[in-house]
PQR file of N, CA, C, O and H, with PARSE charges and radii, in Angstrom:
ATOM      1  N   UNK A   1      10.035 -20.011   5.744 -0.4000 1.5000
ATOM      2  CA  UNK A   1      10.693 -18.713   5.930 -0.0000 2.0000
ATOM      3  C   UNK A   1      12.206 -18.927   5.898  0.5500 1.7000
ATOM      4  O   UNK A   1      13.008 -18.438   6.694 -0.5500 1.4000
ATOM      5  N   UNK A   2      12.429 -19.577   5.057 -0.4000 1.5000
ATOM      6  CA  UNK A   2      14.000 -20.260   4.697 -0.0000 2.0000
ATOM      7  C   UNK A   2      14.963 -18.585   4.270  0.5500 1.7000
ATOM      8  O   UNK A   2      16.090 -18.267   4.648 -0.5500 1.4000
ATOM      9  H   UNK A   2      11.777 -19.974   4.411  0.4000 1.0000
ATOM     10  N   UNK A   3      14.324 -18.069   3.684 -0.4000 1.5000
ATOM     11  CA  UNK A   3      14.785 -16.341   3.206 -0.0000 2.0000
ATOM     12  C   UNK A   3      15.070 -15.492   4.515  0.5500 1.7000
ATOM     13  O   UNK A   3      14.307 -15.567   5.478 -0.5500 1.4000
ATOM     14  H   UNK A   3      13.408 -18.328   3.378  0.4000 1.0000
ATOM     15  N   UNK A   4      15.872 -14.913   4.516 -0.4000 1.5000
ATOM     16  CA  UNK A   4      15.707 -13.576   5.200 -0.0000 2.0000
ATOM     17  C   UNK A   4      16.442 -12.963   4.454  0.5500 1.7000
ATOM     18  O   UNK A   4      17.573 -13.124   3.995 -0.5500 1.4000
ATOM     19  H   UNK A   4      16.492 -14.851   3.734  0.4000 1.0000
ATOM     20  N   UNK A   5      15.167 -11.779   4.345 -0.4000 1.5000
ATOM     21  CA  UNK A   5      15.489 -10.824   3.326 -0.0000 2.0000
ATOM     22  C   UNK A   5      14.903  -9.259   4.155  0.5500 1.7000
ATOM     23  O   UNK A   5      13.682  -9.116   4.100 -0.5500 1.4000
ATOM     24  H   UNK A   5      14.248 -11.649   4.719  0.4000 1.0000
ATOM     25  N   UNK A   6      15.607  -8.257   4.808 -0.4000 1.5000
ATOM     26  CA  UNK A   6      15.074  -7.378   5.499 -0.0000 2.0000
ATOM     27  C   UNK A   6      14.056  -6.763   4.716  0.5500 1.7000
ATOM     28  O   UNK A   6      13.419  -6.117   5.549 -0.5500 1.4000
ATOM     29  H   UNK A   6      16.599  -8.374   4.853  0.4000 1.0000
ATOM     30  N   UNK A   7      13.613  -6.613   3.778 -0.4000 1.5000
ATOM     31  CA  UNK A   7      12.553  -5.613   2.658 -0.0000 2.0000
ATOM     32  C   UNK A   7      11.227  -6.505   3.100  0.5500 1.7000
ATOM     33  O   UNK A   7      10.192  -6.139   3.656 -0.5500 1.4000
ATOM     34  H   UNK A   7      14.131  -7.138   3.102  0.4000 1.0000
ATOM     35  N   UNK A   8      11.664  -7.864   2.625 -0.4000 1.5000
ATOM     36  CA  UNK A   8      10.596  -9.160   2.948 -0.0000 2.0000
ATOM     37  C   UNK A   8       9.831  -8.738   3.914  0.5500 1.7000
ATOM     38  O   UNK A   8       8.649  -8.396   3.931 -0.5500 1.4000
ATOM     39  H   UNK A   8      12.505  -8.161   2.173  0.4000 1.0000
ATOM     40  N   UNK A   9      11.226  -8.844   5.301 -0.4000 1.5000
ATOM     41  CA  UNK A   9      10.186  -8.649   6.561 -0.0000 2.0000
ATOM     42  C   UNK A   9       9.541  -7.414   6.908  0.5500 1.7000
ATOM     43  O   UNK A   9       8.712  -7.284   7.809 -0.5500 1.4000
ATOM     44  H   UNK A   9      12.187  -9.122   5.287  0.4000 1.0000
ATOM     45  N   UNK A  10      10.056  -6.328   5.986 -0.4000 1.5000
ATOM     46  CA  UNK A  10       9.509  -5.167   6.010 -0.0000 2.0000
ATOM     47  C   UNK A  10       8.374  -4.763   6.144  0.5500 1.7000
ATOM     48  O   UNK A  10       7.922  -3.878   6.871 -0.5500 1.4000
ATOM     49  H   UNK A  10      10.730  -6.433   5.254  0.4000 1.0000
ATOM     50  N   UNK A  11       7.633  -5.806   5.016 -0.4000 1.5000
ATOM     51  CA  UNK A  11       6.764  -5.602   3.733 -0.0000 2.0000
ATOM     52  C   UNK A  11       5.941  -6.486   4.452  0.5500 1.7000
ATOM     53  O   UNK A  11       4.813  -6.025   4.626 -0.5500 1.4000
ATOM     54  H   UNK A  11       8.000  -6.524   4.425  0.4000 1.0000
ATOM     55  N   UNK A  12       6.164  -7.813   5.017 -0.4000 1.5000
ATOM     56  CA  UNK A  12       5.230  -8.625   5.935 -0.0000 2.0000
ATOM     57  C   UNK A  12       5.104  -7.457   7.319  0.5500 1.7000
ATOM     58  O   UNK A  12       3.953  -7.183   7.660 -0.5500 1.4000
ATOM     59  H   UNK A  12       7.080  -8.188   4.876  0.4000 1.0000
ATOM     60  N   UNK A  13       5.883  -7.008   7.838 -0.4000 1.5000
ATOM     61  CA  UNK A  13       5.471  -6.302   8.882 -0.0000 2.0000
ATOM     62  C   UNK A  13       4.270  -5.070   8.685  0.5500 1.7000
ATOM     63  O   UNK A  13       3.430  -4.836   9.554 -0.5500 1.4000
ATOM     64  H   UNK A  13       6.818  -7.231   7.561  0.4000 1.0000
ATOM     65  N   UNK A  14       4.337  -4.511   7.692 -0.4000 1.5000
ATOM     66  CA  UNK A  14       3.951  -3.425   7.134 -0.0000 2.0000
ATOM     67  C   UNK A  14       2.213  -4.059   6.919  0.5500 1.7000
ATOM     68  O   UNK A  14       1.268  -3.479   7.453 -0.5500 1.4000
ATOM     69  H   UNK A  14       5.019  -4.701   6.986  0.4000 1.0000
ATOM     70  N   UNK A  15       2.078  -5.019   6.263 -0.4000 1.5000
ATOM     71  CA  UNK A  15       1.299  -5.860   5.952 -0.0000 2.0000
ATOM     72  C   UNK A  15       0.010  -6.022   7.603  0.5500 1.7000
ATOM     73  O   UNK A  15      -1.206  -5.838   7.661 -0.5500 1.4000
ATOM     74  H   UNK A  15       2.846  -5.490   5.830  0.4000 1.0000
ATOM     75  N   UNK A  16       0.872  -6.369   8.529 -0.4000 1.5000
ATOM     76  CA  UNK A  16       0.418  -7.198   9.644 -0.0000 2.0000
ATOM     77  C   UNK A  16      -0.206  -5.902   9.879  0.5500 1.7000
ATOM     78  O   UNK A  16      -1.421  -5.865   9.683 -0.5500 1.4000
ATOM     79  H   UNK A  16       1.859  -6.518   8.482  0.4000 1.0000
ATOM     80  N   UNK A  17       0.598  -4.405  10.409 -0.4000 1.5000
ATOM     81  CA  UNK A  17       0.291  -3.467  10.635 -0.0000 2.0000
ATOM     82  C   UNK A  17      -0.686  -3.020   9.938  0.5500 1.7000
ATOM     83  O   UNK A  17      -1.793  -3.178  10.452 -0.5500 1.4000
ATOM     84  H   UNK A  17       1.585  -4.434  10.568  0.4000 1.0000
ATOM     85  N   UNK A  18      -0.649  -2.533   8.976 -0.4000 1.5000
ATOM     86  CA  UNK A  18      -2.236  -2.641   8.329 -0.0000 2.0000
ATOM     87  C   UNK A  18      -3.106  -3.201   8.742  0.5500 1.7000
ATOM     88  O   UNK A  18      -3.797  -2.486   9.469 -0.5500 1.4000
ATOM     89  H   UNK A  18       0.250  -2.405   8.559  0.4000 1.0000
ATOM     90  N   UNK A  19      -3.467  -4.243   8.636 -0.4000 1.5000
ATOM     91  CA  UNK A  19      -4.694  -5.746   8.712 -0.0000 2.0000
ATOM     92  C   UNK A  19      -4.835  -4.857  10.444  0.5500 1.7000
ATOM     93  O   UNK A  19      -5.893  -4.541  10.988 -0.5500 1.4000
ATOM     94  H   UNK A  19      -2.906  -4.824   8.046  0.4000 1.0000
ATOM     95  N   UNK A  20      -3.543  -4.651  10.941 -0.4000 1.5000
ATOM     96  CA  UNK A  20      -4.650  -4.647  12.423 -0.0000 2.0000
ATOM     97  C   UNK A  20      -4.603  -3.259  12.702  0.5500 1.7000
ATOM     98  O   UNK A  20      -4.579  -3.251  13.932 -0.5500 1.4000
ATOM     99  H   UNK A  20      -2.683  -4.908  10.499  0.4000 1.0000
ATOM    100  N   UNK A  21      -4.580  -2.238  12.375 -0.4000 1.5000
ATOM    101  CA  UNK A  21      -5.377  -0.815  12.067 -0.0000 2.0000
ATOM    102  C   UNK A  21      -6.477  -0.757  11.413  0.5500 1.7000
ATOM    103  O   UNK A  21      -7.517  -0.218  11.791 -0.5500 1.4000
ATOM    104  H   UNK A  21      -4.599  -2.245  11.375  0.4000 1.0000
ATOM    105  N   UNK A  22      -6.217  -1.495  10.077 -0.4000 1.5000
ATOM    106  CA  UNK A  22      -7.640  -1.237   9.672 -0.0000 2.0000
ATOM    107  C   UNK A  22      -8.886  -2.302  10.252  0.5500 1.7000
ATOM    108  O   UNK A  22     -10.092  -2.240  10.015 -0.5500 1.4000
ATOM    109  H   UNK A  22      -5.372  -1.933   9.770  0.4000 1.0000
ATOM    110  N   UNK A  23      -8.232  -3.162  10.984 -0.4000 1.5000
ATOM    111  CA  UNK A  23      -9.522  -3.771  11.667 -0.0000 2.0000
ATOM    112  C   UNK A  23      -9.405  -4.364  13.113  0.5500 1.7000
ATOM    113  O   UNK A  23      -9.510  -5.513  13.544 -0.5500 1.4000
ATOM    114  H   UNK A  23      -7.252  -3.212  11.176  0.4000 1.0000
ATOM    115  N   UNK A  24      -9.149  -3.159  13.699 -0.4000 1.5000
ATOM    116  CA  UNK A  24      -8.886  -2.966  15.064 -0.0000 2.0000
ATOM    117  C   UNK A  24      -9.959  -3.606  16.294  0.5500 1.7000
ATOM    118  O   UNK A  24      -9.712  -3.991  17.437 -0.5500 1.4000
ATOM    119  H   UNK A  24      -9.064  -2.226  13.349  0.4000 1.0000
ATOM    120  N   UNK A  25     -11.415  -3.523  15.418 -0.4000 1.5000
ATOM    121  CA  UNK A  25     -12.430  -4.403  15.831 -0.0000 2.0000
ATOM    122  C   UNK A  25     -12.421  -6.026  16.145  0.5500 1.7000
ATOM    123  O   UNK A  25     -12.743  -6.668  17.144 -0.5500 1.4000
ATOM    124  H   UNK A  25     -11.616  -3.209  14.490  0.4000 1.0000
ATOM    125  N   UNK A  26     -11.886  -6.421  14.790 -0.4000 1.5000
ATOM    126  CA  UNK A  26     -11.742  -7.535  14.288 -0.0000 2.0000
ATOM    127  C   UNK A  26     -10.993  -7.969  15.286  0.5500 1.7000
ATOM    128  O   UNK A  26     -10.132  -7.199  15.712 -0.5500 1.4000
ATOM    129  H   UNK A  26     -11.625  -5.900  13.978  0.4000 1.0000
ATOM    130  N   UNK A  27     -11.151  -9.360  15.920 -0.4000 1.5000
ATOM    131  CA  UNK A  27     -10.323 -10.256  16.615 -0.0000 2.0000
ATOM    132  C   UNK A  27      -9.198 -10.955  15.571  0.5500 1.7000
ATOM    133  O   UNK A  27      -9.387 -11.337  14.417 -0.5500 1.4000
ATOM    134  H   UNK A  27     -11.851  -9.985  15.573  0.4000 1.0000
ATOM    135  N   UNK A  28      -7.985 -10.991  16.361 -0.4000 1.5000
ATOM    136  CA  UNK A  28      -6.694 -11.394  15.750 -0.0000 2.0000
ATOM    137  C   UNK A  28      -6.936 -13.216  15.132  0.5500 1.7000
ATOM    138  O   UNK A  28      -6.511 -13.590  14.038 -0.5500 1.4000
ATOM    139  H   UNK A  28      -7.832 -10.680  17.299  0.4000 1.0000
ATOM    140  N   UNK A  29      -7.740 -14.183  16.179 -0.4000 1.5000
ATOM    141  CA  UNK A  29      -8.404 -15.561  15.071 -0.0000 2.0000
ATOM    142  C   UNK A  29      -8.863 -15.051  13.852  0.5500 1.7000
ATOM    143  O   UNK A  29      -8.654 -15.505  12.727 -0.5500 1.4000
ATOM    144  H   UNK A  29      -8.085 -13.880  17.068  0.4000 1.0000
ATOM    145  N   UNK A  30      -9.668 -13.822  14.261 -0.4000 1.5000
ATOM    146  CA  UNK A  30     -10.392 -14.087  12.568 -0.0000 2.0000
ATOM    147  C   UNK A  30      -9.276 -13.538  11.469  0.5500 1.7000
ATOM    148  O   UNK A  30      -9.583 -13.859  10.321 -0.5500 1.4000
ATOM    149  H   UNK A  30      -9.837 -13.453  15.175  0.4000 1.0000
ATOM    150  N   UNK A  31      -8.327 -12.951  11.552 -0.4000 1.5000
ATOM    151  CA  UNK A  31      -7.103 -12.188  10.861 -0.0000 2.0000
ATOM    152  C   UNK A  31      -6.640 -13.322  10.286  0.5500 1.7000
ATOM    153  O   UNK A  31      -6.671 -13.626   9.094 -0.5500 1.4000
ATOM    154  H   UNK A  31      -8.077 -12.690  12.485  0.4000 1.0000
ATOM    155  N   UNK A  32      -5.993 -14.231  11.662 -0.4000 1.5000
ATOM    156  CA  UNK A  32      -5.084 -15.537  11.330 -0.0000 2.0000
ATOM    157  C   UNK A  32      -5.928 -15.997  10.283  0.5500 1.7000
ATOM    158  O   UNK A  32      -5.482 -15.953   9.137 -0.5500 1.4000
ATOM    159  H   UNK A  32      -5.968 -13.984  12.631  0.4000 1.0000
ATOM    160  N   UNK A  33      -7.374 -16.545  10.541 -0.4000 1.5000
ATOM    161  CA  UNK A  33      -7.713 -17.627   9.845 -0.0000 2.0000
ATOM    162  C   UNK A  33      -7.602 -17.448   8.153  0.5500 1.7000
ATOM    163  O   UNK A  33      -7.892 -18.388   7.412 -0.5500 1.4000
ATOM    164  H   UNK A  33      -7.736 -16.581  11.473  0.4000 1.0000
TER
END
């Protein structure tokens, strides 16, 4: 993560947010893995 680029982290944040709305069930290990 040598970059910082605010859009980057945008777009990874945006990302994370997703994954854990749409699987709110889902435990955060099984996300990571």
């Amino acid at each position: 993560m040598g970059v910082h680029n605010s859009e980057g982290i945008s777009v990874i944040c945006r990302q994370e947010i997703r994954i854990t709305i749409a699987t709110p069930i889902m435990p955060l290990d099984a996300v990571a893995v």
